[in-house]
Structure formats: structure tokens, C-alpha cells
RODO-2510 file (C-alpha; in nm, 4 decimals, decimal comma):
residues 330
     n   res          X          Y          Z
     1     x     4,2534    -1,6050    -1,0878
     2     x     4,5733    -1,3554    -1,1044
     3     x     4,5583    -1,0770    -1,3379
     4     x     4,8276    -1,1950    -1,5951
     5     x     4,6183    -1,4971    -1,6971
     6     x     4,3186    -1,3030    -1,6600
     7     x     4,4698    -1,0272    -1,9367
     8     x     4,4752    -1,2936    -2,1885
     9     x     4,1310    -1,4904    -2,1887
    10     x     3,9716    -1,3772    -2,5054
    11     x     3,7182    -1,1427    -2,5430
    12     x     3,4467    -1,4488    -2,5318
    13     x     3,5361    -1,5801    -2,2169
    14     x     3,5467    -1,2175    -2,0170
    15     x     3,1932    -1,2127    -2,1558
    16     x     3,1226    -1,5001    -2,0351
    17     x     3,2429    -1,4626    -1,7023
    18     x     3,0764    -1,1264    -1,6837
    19     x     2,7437    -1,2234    -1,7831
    20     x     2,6294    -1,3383    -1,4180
    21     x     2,7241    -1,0164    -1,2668
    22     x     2,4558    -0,8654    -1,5520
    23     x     2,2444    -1,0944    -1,4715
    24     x     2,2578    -1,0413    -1,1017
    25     x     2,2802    -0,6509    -1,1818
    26     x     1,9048    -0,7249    -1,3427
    27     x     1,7641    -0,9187    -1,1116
    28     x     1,4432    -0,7563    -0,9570
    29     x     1,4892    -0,5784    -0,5982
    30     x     1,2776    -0,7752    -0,3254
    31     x     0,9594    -0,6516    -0,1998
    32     x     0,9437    -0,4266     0,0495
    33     x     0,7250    -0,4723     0,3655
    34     x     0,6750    -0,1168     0,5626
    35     x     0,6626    -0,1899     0,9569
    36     x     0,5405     0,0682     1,1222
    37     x     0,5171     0,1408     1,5027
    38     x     0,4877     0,3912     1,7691
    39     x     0,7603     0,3411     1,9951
    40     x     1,1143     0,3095     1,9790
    41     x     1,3595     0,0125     1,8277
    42     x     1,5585    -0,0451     2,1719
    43     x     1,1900    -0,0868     2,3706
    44     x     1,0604    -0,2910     2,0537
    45     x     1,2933    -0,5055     1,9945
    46     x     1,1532    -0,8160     2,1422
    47     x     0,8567    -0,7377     1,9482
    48     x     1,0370    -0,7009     1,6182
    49     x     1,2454    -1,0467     1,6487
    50     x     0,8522    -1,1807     1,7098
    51     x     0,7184    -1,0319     1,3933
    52     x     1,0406    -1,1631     1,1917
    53     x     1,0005    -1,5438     1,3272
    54     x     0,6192    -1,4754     1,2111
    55     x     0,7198    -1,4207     0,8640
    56     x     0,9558    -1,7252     0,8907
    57     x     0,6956    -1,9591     0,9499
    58     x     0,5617    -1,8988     0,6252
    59     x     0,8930    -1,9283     0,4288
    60     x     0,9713    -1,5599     0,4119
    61     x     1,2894    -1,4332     0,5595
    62     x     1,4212    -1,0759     0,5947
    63     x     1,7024    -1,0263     0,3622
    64     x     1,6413    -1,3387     0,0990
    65     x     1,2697    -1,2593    -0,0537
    66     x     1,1512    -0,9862     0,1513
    67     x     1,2638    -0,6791     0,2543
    68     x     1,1394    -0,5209     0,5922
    69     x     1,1666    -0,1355     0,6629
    70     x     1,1521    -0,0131     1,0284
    71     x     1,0137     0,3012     1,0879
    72     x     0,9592     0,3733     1,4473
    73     x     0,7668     0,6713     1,5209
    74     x     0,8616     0,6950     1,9003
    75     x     0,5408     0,8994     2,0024
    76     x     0,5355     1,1132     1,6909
    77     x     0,2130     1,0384     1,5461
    78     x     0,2051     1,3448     1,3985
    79     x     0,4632     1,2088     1,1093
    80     x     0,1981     0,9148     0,9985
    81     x     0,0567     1,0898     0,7262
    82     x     0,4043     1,1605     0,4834
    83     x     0,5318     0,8192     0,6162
    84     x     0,2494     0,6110     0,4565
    85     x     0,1859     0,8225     0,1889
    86     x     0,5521     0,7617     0,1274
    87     x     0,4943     0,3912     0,1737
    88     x     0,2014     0,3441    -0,0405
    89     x     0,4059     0,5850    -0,3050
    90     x     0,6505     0,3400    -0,3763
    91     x     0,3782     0,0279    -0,3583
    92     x     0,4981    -0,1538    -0,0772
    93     x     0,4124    -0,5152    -0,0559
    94     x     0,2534    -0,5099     0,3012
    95     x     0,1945    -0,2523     0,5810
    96     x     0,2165    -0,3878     0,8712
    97     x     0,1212    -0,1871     1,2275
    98     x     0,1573    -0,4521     1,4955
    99     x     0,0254    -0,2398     1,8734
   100     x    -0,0360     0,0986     1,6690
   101     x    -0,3904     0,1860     1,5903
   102     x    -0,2741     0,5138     1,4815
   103     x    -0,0835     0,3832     1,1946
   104     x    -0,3149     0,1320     1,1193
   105     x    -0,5892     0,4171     1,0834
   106     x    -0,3252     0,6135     0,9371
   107     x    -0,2536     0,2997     0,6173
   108     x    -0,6320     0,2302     0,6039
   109     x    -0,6701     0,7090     0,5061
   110     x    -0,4096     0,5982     0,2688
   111     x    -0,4597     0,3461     0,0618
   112     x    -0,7640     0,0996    -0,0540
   113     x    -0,5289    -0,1471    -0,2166
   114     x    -0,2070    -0,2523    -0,0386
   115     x    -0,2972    -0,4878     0,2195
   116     x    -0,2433    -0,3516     0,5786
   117     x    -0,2080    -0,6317     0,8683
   118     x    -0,2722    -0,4732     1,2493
   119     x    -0,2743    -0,5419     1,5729
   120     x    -0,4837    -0,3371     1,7543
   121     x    -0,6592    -0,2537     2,0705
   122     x    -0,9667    -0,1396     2,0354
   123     x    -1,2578    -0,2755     1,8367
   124     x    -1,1232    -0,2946     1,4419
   125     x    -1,4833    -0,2552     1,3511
   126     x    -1,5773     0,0259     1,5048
   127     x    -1,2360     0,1860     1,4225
   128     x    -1,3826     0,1260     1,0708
   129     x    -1,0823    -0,1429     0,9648
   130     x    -1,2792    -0,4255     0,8710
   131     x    -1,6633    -0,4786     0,8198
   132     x    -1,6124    -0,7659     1,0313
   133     x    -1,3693    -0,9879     1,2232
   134     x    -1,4792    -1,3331     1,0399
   135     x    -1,5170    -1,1611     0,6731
   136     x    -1,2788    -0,8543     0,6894
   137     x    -1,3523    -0,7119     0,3421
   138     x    -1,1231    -0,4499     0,1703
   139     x    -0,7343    -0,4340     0,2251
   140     x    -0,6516    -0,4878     0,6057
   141     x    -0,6843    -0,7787     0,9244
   142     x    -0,4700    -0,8682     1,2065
   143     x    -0,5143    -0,8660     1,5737
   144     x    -0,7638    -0,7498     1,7905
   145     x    -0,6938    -0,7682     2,2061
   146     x    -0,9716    -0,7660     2,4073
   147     x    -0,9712    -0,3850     2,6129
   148     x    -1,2323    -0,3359     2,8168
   149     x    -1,1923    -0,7179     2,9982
   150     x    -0,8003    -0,6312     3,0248
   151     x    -0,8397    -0,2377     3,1305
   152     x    -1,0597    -0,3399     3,3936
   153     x    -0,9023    -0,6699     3,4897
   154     x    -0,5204    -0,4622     3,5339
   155     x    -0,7407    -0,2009     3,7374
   156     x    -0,9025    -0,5097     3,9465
   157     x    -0,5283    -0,6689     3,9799
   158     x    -0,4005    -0,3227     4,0732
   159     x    -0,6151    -0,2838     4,3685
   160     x    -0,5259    -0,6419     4,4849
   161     x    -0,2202    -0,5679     4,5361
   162     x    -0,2585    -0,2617     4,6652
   163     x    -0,6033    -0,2594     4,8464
   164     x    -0,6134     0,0744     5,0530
   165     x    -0,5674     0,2378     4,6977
   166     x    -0,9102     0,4392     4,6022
   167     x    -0,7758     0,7493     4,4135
   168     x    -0,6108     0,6530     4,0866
   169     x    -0,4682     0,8458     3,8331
   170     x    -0,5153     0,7515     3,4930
   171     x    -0,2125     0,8460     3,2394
   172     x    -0,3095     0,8406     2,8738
   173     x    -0,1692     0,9989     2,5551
   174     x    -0,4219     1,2125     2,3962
   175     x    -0,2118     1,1730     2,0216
   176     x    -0,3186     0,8123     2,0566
   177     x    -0,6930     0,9075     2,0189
   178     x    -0,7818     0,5433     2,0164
   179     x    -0,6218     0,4414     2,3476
   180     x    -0,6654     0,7179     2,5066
   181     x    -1,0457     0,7493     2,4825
   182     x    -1,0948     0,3453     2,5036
   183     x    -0,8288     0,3254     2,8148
   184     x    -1,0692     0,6329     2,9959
   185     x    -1,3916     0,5068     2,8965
   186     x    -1,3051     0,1188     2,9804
   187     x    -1,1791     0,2611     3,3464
   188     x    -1,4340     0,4945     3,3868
   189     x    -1,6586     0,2261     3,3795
   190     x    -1,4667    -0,0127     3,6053
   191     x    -1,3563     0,1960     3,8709
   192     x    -1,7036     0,2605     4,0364
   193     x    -1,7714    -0,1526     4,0714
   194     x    -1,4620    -0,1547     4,2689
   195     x    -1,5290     0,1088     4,4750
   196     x    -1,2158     0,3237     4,3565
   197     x    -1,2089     0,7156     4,1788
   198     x    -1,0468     0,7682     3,8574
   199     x    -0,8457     1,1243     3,7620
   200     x    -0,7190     1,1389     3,4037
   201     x    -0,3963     1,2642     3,2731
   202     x    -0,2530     1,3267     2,9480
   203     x     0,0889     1,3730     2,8056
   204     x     0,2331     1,3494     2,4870
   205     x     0,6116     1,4634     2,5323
   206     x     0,8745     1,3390     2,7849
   207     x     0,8455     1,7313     2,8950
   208     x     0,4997     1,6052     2,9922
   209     x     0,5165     1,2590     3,1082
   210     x     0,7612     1,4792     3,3714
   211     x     0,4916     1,7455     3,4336
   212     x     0,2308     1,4458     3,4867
   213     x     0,4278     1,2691     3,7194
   214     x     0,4828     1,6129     3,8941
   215     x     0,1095     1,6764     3,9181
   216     x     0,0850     1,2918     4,0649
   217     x     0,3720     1,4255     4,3593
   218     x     0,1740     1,6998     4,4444
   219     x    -0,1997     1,5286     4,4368
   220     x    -0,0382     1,2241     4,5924
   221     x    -0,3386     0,9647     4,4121
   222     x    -0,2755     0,5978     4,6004
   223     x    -0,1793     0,4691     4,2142
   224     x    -0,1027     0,5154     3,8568
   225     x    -0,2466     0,3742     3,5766
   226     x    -0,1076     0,3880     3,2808
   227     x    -0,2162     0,3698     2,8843
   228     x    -0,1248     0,1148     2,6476
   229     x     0,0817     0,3135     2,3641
   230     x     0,3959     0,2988     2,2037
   231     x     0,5314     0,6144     2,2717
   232     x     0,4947     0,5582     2,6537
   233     x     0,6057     0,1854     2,5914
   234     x     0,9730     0,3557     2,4606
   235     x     0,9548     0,5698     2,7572
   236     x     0,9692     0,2587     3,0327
   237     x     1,2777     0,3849     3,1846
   238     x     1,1417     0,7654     3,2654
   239     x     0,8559     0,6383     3,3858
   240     x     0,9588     0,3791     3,6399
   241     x     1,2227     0,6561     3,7548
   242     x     0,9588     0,9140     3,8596
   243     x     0,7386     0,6545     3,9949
   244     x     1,0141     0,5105     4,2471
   245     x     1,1088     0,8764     4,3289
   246     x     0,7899     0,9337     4,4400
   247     x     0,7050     0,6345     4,5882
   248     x     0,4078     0,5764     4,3843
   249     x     0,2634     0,2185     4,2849
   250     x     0,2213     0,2055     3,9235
   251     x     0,0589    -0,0460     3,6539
   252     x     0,1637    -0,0879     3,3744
   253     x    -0,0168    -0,2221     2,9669
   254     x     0,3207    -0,4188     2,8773
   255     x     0,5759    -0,6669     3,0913
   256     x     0,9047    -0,3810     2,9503
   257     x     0,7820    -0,1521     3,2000
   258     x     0,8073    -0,4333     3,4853
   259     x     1,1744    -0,5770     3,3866
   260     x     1,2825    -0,2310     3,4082
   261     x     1,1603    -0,1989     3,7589
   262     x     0,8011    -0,1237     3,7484
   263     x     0,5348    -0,2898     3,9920
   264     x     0,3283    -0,4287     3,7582
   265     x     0,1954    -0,5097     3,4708
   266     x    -0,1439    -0,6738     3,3002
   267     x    -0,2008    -0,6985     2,9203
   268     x    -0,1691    -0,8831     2,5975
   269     x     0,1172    -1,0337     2,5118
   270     x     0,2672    -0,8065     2,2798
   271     x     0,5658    -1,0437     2,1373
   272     x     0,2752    -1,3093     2,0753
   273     x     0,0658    -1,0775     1,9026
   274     x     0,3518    -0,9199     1,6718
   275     x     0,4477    -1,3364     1,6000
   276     x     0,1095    -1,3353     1,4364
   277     x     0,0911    -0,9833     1,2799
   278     x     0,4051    -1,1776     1,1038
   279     x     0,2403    -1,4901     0,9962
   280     x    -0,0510    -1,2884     0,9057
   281     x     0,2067    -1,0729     0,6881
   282     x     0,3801    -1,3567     0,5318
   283     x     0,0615    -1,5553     0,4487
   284     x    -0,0373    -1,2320     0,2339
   285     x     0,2964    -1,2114     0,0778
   286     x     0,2651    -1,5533    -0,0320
   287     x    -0,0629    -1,4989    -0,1625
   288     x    -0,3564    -1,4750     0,0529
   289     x    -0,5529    -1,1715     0,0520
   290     x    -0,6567    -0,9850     0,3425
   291     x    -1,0180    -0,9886     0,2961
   292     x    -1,0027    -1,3813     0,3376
   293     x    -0,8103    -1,4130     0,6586
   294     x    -1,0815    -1,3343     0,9740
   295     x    -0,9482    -1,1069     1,2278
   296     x    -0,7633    -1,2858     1,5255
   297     x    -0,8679    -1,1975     1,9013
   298     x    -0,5275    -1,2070     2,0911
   299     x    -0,6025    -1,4903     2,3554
   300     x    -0,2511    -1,4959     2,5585
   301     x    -0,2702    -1,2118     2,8706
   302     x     0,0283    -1,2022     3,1052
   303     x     0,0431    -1,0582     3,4458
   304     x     0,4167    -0,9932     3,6203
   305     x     0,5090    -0,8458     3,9063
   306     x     0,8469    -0,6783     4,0420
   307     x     0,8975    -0,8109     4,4128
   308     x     1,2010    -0,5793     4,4859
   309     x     0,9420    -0,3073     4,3630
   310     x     0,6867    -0,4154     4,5490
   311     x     0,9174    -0,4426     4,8706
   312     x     1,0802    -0,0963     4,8013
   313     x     0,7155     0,0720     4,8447
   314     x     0,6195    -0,1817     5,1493
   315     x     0,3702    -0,3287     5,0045
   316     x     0,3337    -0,6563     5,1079
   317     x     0,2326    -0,9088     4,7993
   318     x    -0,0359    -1,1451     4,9401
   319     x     0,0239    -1,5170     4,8080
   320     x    -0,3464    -1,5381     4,6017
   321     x    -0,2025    -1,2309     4,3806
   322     x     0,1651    -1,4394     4,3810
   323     x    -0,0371    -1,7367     4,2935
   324     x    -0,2007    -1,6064     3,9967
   325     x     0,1396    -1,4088     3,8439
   326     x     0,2339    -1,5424     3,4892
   327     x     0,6035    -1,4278     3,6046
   328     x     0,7297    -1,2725     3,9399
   329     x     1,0242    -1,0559     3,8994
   330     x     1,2679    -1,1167     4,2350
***
């Protein structure tokens, strides 16, 4: 409409035509669902698109009745506390901590009434989440992956493919309490039945994932192992640097650390699980309550291998580990 017309329409009519805008003005924000993670958006973003198509499923999309806030903590646990005190502050609709069992703890110290969907490792019973994975109870559910079956299974895979390995070094993160202590106990235990010694390390800063891998140079252990956790998830890159520099075969919780040139890698399938920490989310949003939907147990494991890796070390990948590789990296 051009202005000089537009001058002249009567006071009723510019009311008129202004009354959506008011109405639009008064409409109701959407609600707000507070994601919350450990690692970084660049190493997460596969898992983030999963979550999203999750929350699709079940008729909610970002952007047209929900809301979704990122906050990636890349390693700083540390910052959990303000950030869901924040988050339960301004009543969020859903907290959802897909792979991070320190947030989850974090939402679960925070609040008894905002429903909390998470995906963790370790047993969400004992972590004191749920009373139980068929009735939850109280305010959270999600995912559980099995640990001690996958911890020991990557450590059984590990020494497959590299079978004069016996002295491993086990990198954890000792700010991830939950991995940390289930990743060393689960190992501990596993190591002996293959006939291979375990040493653990911890870091919790690049400055020490760099001092780790300069203990490993020295020591010279036959392999790494390394922690699930998000911080060392958004940390792929450094750590399949320093392992190529010094020539040291390395496995790895997620498939990231493989497409970025890692060996190897055995775990849950961490886009699958975040698809259902989504539905899970969604489901709630549209009504369900959390003490009515049982606790998952992540079923989908992948195992990939790097070939060029595995050639660049000389270690030669027998066909019965090729055989059983979900993906081979060439």
C-alpha cells in the first residue's frame, strides 16, 4: 500500500489493520527446552541434528512451538551449577542432557519438578536418577548404555587388533566423576581376563590432555584407552594429533574420534541415543510425564576402524576384526 493512500484511511481502518500486530505482540513466547552437554557445538553437531529430528517425530519443531537453548559446556563442568539453576529459574519446559551424566546429576540437585530427560552411561539407578528403569518415579528418564559390556568389549576389540599390546593406558577425566570411576572400575576388571595391565590417567584441560599424552611418550604403554566424555569428545582433533605423533594405537568411546583419524572406536551410538533423548523430550512436551515413560537401554553399538590409521602404525588389520567392523574408514 503507498503512503498517500495509506494517510487517508480513517482512524477505524488503521485500527483495524493494526490490531494483528497487537495481537501477535501478545501472543505467548514458546517454551523453552534447555539442552545441555559437555562438549562442544562443532564435535556435537551430528548429535544435535539427532535430538532435533527426535522432537520432530512427535510434532514439535525448533522455532514453531518449541524453543531449544544450546549450552555446551565444552569440559567445564564446573559451570553446571549457575547454568541449571539459571534454567530451572526461568521454568524451562524440559532439561534435556543427552551423553552428560554430570548435567543430568547436576538438573536432578536442582530441581524436583521440571522434567529432566538423559542419556547416560552409567547405571541411572545407582546414580540416584530414577528408582527404577521400568517405573522411573519423580522428574527425570532417558537413556541408559550398557558400560561395563561396552568398556570391556572396546578393551577386548582393542587387543584384537593389536594383540602384542599388554600395557594400556587408561585416559579418563576426573571432572566427569561418573565416567571416570565407571570407565576405571569396568577396565580394571576386564583387563586381567585378557591377560593385559591397566595404568590410569587423568586430565581435565587441553594443558593436560598434552601433559598425558607426554607421560604416554615417555612410558611408551602398547595402547591408549580413552574415556567416554564430552569434553574429550570436543577435543577429537588434539587427541588423534598426539597419538599419530607418537605412534601410539588409540581407542576411542565415539566414531568422531575415528573420522578424524583415530584407530578406533567401540561404543553406543551417540546420534541414536540423542534421536531418542528427543522423542523422549517431545513426548513430555506434549504431555507425558517422566515418571511414566521406563528408562530405555541404548541397544545400537558401533565399531569403526581407520585403515590408513591402522596402516600408518603397521599394524596389520586381520580380516575376523574387518569382518565384524560396523564401518571401515579407507
Amino acid at each position: 500500500m503507498r503512503r498517500r493512500n495509506f494517510i487517508t484511511l480513517s482512524g477505524a481502518a488503521a485500527a483495524s489493520l493494526l490490531r494483528p500486530r497487537a495481537v501477535r505482540a501478545q501472543q505467548p513466547a514458546l517454551p523453552v527446552v534447555g539442552f545441555v552437554n559437555g562438549g562442544s557445538p562443532e564435535a556435537s553437531a551430528l548429535y544435535a541434528a539427532a535430538f532435533r529430528k527426535g522432537l520432530n517425530e512427535t510434532g514439535v519443531v525448533e522455532g514453531q512451538n518449541v524453543t531449544v537453548e544450546y549450552h555446551w559446556l565444552e569440559g567445564h563442568y564446573d559451570r553446571l551449577p549457575a547454568l541449571l539453576a539459571d534454567l530451572v529459574r526461568r521454568q524451562v519446559v524440559v532439561i534435556a542432557t543427552p551423553a552428560s551424566a554430570p548435567a543430568a546429576l547436576a538438573a536432578k540437585a536442582a530441581t524436583a519438578t521440571i522434567p529432566i530427560v538423559f542419556g547416560v552411561a552409567d547405571d541411572p539407578v545407582r546414580l540416584g536418577l530414577v528408582a527404577s528403569l521400568a517405573r522411573p518415579g519423580g522428574n527425570a528418564t532417558g537413556i541408559n548404555f550398557f558400560t561395563q559390556e561396552v568398556a570391556a568389549k572396546r578393551l577386548r576389540l582393542l587387543h584384537d587388533l593389536v594383540p602384542k599390546a599388554v600395557r594400556i593406558a587408561v585416559l579418563v577425566d576426573p571432572a566427569n566423576p561418573s565416567s571416570a570411576e565407571t570407565t576405571s572400575r569396568n577396565v580394571q576388571e576386564a583387563a586381567p581376563t585378557m591377560g593385559l595391565q591397566v595404568e590410569m590417567l587423568n586430565a581435565t584441560t587441553i594443558g593436560e590432555i598434552d601433559a598425558a599424552f607426554a607421560t604416554l611418550a615417555r612410558e611408551r604403554p602398547d595402547a591408549v584407552f580413552v574415556a567416554p566424555d564430552g569434553f574429550f569428545a570436543s577435543r577429537a582433533v588434539q587427541f588423534v594429533t598426539l597419538a599419530a605423533r607418537d605412534r601410539i594405537p588409540a581407542a576411542y568411546p565415539v566414531r568422531d574420534f575415528v573420522a578424524a583419524g583415530g584407530l578406533m572406536s567401540y561404543g553406543t551410538d551417540i546420534a541414536d541415543m540423542s534421536h531418542q533423548v528427543g522423542v523422549y523430550t517431545g513426548k513430555i512436551i506434549k504431555g507425558a510425564k517422566p515418571a511414566d515413560l521406563p528408562v530405555l537401554q541404548s541397544t545400537k553399538f558401533e565399531f569403526v576402524i581407520n585403515l590408513q590409521t591402522a596402516r600408518a602404525l603397521g599394524i596389520d588389520v586381520q580380516p575376523n576384526v574387518l569382518s565384524i567392523a560396523d564401518e571401515v574408514i579407507e
